[in-house]
C-alpha positions in Angstrom: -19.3 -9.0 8.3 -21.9 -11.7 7.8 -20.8 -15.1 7.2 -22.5 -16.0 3.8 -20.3 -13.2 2.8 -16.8 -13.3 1.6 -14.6 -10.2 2.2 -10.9 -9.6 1.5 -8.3 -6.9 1.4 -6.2 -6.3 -1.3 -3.0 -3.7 -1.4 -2.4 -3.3 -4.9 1.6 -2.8 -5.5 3.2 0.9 -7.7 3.3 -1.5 -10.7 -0.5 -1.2 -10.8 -0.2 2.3 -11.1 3.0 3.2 -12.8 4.3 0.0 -14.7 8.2 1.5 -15.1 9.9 4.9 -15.6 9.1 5.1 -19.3 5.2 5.0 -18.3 4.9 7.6 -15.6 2.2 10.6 -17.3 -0.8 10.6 -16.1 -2.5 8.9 -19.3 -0.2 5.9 -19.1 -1.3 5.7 -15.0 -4.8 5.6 -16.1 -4.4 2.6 -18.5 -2.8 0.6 -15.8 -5.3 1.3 -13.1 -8.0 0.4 -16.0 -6.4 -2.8 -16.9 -5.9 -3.8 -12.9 -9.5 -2.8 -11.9 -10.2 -5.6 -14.9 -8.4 -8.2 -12.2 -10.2 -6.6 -9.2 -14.0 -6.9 -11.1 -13.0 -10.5 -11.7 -12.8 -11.1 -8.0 -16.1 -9.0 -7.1 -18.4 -11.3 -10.1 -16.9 -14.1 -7.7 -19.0 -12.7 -4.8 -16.0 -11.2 -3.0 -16.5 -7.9 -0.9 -13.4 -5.9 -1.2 -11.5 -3.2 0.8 -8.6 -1.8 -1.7 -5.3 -0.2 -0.7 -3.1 1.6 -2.9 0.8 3.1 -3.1 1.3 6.4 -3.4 5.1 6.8 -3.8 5.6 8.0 -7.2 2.8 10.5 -7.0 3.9 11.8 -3.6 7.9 12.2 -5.5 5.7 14.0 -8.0 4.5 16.5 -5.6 7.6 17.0 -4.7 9.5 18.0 -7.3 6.5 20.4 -8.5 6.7 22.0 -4.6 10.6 22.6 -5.9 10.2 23.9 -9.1 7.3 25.9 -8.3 8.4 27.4 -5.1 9.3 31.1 -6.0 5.5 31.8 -7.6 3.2 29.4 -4.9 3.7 28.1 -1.7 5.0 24.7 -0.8 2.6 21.8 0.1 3.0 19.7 3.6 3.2 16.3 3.6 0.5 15.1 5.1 -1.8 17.7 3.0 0.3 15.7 -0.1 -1.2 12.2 1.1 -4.3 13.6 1.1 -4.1 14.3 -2.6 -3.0 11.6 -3.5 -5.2 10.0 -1.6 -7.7 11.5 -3.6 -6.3 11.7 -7.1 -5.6 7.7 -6.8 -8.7 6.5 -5.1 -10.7 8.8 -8.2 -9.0 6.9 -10.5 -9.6 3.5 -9.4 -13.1 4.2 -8.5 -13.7 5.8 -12.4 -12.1 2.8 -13.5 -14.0 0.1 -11.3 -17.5 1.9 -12.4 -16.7 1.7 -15.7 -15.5 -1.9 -15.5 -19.0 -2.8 -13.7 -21.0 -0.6 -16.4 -19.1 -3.2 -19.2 -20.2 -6.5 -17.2 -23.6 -5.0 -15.6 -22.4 -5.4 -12.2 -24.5 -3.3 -9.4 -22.2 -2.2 -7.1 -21.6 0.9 -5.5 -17.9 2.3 -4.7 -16.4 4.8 -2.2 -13.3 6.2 -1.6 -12.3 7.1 1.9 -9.7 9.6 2.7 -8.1 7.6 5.3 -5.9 9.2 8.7 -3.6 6.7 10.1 -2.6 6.8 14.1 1.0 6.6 15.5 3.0 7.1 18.1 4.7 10.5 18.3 7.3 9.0 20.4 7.8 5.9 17.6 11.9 5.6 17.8 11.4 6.0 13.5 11.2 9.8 14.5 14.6 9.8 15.6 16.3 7.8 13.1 14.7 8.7 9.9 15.5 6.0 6.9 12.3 6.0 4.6 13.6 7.0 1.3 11.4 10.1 -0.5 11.6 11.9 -3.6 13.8 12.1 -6.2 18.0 11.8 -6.4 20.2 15.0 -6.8 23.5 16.5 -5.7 24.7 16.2 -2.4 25.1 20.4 -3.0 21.0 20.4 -3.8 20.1 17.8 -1.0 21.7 20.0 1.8 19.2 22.9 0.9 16.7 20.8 2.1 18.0 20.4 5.5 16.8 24.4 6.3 13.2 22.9 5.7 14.0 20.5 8.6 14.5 17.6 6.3 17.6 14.8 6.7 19.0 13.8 3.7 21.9 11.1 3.1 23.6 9.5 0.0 21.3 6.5 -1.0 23.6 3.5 -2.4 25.4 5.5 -4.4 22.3 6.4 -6.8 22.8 10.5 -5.5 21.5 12.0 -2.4 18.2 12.3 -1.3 15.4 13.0 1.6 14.6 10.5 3.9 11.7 10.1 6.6 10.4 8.6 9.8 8.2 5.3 8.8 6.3 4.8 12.2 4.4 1.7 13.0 0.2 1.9 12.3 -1.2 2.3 15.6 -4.8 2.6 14.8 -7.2 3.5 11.4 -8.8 6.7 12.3 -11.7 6.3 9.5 -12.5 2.3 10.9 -16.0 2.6 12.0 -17.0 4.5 8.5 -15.0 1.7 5.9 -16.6 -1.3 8.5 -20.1 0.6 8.0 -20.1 1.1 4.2 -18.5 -2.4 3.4 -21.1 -3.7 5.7 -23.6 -1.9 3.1 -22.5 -3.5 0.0 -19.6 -0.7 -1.1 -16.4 -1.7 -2.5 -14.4 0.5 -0.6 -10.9 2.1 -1.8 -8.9 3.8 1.9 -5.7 3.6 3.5 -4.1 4.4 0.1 0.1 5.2 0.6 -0.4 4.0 3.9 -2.6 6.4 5.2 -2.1 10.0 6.6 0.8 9.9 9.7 -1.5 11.9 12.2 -0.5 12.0 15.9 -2.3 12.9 19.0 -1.2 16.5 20.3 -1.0 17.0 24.3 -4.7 17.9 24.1 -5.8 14.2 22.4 -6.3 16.4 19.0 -5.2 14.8 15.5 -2.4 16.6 14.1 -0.7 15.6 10.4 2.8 14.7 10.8 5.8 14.2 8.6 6.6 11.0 7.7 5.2 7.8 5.6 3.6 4.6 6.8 4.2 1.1 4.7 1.8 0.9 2.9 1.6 -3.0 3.9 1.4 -2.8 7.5 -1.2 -0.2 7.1 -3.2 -2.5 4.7 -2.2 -5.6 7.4 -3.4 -3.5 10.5 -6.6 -2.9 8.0 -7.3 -6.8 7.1 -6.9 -7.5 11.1 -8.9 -4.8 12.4 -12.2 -5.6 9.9 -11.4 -9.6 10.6 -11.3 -10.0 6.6 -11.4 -13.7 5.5 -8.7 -13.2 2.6 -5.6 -10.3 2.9 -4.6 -10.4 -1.1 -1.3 -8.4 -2.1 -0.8 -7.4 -5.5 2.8 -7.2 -6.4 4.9 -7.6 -9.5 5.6 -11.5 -9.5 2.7 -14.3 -9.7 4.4 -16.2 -6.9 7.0 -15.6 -3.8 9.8 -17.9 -4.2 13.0 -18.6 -1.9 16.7 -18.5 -3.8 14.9 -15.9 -6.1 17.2 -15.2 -8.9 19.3 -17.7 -8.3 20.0 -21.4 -10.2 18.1 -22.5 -6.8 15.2 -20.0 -7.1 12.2 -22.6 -5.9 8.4 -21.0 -6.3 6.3 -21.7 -3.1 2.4 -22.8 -3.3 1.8 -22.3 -0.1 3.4 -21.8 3.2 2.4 -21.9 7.0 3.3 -18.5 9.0 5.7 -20.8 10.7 7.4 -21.2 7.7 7.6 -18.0 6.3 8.8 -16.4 9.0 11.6 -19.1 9.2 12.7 -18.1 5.8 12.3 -14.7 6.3 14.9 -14.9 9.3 17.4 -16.9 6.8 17.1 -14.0 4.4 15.6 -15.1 1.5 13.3 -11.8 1.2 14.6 -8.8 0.4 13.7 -5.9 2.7 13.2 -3.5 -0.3 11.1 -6.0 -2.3 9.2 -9.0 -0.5 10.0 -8.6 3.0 7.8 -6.2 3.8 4.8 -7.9 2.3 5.7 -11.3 4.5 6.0 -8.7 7.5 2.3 -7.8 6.4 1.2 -11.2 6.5 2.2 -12.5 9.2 1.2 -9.6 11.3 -2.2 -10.4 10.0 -2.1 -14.0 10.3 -1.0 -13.3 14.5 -3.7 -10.8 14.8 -6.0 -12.9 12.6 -5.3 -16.5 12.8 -8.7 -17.1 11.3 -7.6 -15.3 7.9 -5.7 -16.4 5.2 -3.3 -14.4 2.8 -2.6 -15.0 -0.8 0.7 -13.1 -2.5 0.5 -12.9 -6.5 0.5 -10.1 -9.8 -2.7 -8.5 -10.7 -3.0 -10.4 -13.7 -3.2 -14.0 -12.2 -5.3 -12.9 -9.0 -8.2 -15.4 -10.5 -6.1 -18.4 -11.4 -4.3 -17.6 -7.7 -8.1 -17.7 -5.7 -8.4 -21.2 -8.4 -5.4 -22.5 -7.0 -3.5 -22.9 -9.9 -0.7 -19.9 -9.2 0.2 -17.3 -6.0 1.3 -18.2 -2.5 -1.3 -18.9 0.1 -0.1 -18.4 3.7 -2.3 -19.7 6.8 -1.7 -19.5 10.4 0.3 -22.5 11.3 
């Protein structure tokens, strides 16, 4: 990355895709990715060269289901082979949607989606203790029949039974050198989406697809270090991370130091289903990356946040 230039990563959250369970068919996906991208373009007419991530949990539930319903007339689809897709169908749509955005405004700026493979360990202890969540709730009856498939299933918080998965640790982006290269061309570059594709090494130091999910922000965070970005942006549903949240208390932070969110992070004041993992994702950046910075806010205030006036900025410190 040259210096005059400003380049950022930004993991855009489910909400940017799917905005609640009401709003889940494909048309209503499209008019959220069309009215994020609108957030994104304002960033790129500010001279910003960006790398975008993406979820991919919905889609992948999707798949799912369809593999279940459709399983007496077509075979069943592997996981990884499922990332892939989505993968694919995702990064289609935001890249339509970003080209059309640029067509309105009469920005000149090519886009590329990358089908990205993510490395881990095949001896990461999330293999034997699988907790990842995937797919949708049923009967405990329905859930067990999955467990002939090789799949562990438990009772999730009393919302039904369901599948659950190894969630390794990001060990390595397979696709690197090719996203470095074509941002380094002038490509706004859409990879790593759902986390990337689990791939281990076999005994022979072949790739090999495995079963399970990555976070999709440590993926993203191991992204932003790797490529040195000057800005890691997460998308997510609120314009601000606050401490106390929804509570009389509830205080919105401006900014933080690393030092200071990982202290409130250890006194529990984000939610391991909600914000904790995207102050995990930070502050692995910020300690691989001291030189970066990290912003936290909703797609619709991503401007005013880079202006100051809204998000949370977090800097080595």
């Amino acid at each position: 990355m040259t210096e005059e230039r400003k380049t950022a990563v930004i993991a855009i959250g489910g909400n940017s895709l799917i905005l609640d369970k009401h709003h889940e068919d494909v048309q209503s996906q499209w008019a959220a990715v069309q009215e994020t991208v609108k957030h994104i373009a304002d960033m790129i007419e500010r001279g910003w060269d960006l790398i975008i991530t993406h979820g991919n949990g919905p889609q992948v539930g999707f798949i799912l289901r369809r593999n279940e319903l459709a399983a007496h007339e077509v075979h069943t689809t592997p996981l990884d082979i499922i990332g892939a897709d989505t993968q694919g169908s995702i990064g289609y749509m935001i890249d339509q949607a970003l080209l059309n955005e640029f067509r309105r405004r009469g920005i000149q700026k090519p886009v590329a989606v990358i089908v990205t493979q993510v490395l881990v360990d095949r001896d990461d202890p999330g293999f034997q203790d699988p907790t990842k969540g995937i797919g949708g709730f049923t009967s405990e009856e329905k859930a067990r029949e999955f467990e002939d498939d090789g799949w562990r299933v438990i009772e999730d918080a009393g919302r039904g039974w369901r599948r659950v998965i190894a969630s390794p640790i990001p060990l390595g982006i397979v696709e690197l050198d090719a996203i470095r290269a074509l941002v380094e061309d002038g490509f706004i570059v859409i990879a790593v989406g759902g986390g990337g594709i689990p791939v281990i090494e076999d005994e022979d130091g072949n790739l090999v697809g495995t079963r399970a999910v990555i976070d999709k922000d440590r993926a993203t965070s191991l992204l932003a270090q790797e490529l040195k970005v000057d800005l890691f942006l997460i998308s997510t549903a609120v314009p601000q991370v606050a401490i106390n949240f929804n509570k009389p208390d509830q205080q919105w932070l401006k900014e933080m130091t690393a030092a200071e969110a990982r202290a409130y992070y250890e006194q529990g004041h984000f939610a391991p289903g909600s914000m904790g993992p995207k102050i995990e994702a930070v502050l692995s950046f910020l300690e691989g990356h001291p030189d970066g910075k990290a912003l936290i806010t909703d797609p619709a205030n991503i401007a005013r946040a880079l202006d100051g006036e809204t998000g949370t900025w977090i800097e080595a410190g």
